[in-house]
N, C-alpha and C positions, 0 to 999 in steps of 0.2 A: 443497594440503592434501588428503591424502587422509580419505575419511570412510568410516563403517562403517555399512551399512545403517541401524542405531537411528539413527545420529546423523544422515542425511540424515531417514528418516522423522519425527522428534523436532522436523527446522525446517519438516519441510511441517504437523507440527500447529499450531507458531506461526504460521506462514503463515496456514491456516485460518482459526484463533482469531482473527486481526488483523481477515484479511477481512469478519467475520460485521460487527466492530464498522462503523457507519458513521463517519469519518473518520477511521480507521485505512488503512494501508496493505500488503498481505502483500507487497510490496516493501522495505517499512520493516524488518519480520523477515528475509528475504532479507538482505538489508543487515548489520544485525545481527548475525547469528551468520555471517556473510562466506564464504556459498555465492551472493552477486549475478551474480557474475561467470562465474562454472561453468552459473548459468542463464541469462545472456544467451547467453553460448558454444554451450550446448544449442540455444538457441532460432534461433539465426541458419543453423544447419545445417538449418533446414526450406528447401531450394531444389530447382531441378531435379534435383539430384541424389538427393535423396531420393525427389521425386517419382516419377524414373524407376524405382527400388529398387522403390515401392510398388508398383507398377501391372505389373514383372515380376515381380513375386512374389518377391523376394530380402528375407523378412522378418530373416532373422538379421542379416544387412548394416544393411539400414534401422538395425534395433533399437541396432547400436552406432554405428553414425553418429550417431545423436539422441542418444547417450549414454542409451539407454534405462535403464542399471540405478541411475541418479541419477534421470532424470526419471521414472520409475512406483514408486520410493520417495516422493520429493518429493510427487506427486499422491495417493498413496495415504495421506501423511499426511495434503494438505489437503483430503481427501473425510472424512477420518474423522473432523477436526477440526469439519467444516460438520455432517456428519449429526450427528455425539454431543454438540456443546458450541453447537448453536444456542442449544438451548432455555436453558441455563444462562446462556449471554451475555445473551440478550435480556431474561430475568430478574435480572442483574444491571442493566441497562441500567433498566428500570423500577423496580426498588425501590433498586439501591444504584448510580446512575450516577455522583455525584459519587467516590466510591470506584474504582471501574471506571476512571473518567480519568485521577484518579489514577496509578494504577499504571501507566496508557501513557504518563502523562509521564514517567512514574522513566525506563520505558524506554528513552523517543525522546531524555531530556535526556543519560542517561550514555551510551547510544549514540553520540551525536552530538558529545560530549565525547571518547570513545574514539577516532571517526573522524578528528577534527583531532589528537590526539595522534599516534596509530598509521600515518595516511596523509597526511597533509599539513601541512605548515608555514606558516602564513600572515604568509611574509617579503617577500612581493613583493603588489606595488599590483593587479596583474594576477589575483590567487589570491583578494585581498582583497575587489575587484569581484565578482569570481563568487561568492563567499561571500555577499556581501551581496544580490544578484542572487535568489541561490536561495532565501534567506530571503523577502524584498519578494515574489517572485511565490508563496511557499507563504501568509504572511497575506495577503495580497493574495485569492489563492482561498476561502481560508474565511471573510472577511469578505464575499466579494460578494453582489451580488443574483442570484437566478432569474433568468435568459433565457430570453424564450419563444423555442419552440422548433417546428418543425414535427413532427409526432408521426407525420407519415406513413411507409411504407416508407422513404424516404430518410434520413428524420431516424430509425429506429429503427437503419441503418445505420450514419451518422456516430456518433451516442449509442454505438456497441458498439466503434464505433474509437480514440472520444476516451477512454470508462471504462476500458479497457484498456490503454490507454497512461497512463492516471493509476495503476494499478494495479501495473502493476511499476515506475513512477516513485516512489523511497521519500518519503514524507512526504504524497502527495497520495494521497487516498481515492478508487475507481473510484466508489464508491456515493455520493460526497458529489458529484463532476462529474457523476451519473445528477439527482441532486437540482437542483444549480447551470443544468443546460440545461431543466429545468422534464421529464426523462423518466424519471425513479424511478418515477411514478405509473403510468405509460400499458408500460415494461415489467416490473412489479411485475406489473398488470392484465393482458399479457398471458400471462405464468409461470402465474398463477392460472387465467388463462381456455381455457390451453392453447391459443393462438392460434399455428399453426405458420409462418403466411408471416410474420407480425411476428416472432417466433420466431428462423427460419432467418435470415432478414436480418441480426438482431441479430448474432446468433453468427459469420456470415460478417463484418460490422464489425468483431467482436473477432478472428478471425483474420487480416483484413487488416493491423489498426492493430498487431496483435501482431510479427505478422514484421517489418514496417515497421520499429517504433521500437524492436523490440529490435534489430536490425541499426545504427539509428543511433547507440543509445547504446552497442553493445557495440565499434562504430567508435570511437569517443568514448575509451570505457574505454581501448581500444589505445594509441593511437595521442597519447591526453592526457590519461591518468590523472590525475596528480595535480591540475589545473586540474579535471580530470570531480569528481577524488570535493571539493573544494573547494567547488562548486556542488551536488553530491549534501549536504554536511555543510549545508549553506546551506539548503536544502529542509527536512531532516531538522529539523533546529531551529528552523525557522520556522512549523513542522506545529504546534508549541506551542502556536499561537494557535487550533487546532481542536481539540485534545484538553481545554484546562485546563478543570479540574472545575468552577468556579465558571462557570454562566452565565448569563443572565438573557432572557426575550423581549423583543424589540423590532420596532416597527414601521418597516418603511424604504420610501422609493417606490422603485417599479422603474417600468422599461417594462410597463403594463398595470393600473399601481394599486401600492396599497401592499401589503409580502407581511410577514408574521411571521418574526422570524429569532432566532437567539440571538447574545446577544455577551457576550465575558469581562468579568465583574467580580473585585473585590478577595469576599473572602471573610466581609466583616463588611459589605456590603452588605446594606441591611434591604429588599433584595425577597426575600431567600433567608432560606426559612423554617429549614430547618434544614442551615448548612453541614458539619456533619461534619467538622472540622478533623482531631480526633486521629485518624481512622478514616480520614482522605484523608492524614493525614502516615505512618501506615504501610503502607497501598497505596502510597504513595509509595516508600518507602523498598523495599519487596516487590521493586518493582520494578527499581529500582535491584540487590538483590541478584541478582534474576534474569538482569541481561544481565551481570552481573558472573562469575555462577557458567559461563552460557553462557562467554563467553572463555575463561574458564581452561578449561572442557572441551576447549574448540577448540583452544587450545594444547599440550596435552596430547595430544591427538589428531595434531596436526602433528608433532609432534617424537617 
């Protein structure tokens, strides 16, 4: 599919937008408007090869080897999207979140309904398992507990390998596994405190974990597509159980004590002061038209 500069910049702002939310995915948008593939593709050409480009100074080489004129669109959406629609997300997130979730389930639910129609057939036991697979381990992650975690250099490393790799994994949140290993806090605290060695670490885990698991998954995509995106669709609609609007606190034990968490309820739940049904059934629906109208653009755009 070829795309046109608006339309690459237009998914790096969903991308963005996705990212700011915590337990969203800007994998899940990749996914979605069906540039996944063109960025693992991008991302696996970071090798010796590049490297060598870099370091002789053959920038125009480099620049198309990385597929630069997609990936500094891409990024240029999802910088534009973090600096301009923080503030509005996080303000949505505070006064109107059950709404806000809403809308990423319209989402993630007709995305991931498109994905089993348009990519895969779930006629065979084998398609059906990894389906099911990629569901169980995405609620699986959003129900868990905090793991404490070593917050040392080491551990702000692993932390920037493992969010990263949740990050362009669709359905799983980078910021919800920052949360999950118990290091949201400690590099939240270091951004703020502009702490550089905690810093540099961090960002060198996220370039490791990046090359890494884009390389595996973009093998994957090759070489077993429809099995891959069977377990991508599996993920994807299992993320459900971290977006749905309705939540409630609860107390769970972990290693270390007991930690506060949220977990889904039904909607006429009397812990929830004020559920907002009709204002979550049209986010809802928003939503839904939104990846709706996305496709057709795309198709439009292909043909």
């Amino acid at each position: 599919m070829k795309l046109k500069p608006i339309g690459i910049y237009a998914r790096g702002l969903a991308m963005g937008a996705a990212d700011i939310v915590p337990g969203v995915s800007g994998g899940t948008m990749a996914l979605i408007t069906g540039i996944y593939g063109r960025l693992l593709g991008a991302l696996v050409k970071i090798d010796k090869q590049a490297l060598a480009l870099f370091f002789s100074g053959r920038w125009r080489a480099l620049w198309y080897r990385l597929d630069g004129p997609f990936l500094g669109w891409l990024l240029a959406g999802i910088l534009t999207a973090i600096f301009s629609l923080a503030s509005v997300i996080h303000w949505l997130l505070e006064h109107y979140p059950q709404p806000l979730w809403s809308f990423f389930s319209g989402l993630i639910l007709i995305s991931g309904v498109l994905l089993l129609r348009n990519e895969v057939t779930l006629d065979r036991l084998s398609r059906v398992g990894l389906f099911a697979l990629g569901s169980a381990l995405a609620v699986a992650i959003s129900l868990a507990p905090p793991i404490p975690f070593s917050a040392g250099l080491l551990g702000f490393f692993i932390a920037g390998a493992i969010a990263i790799c949740a990050m362009i994994l669709p359905g799983i949140s980078g910021s919800f596994m920052l949360m999950l290993l118990g290091m949201y806090g400690p590099v939240l605290g270091a951004v703020k405190g502009l702490q550089f060695a905690e810093l540099s670490v961090f960002a060198v885990g996220c370039a490791t974990g990046l090359i890494t698991f884009a390389r595996v998954l973009n093998f994957l995509l090759v070489r077993a597509r429809v099995a891959m995106m069977a377990f991508l669709s599996g993920v994807l609609l299992g993320s459900l159980s971290s977006v749905w609007p309705w939540q409630v606190a609860v107390l769970v034990e972990s290693i270390g004590g007991s930690v506060e968490l949220t977990r889904p309820v039904l909607p006429m739940n009397p812990l929830l002061i004020d559920p907002q049904v009709m204002l979550c059934l049209v986010s809802f629906m928003l939503g839904l038209i939104v990846v709706w109208s996305i496709t057709v653009v795309a198709q439009r755009e292909a043909s």
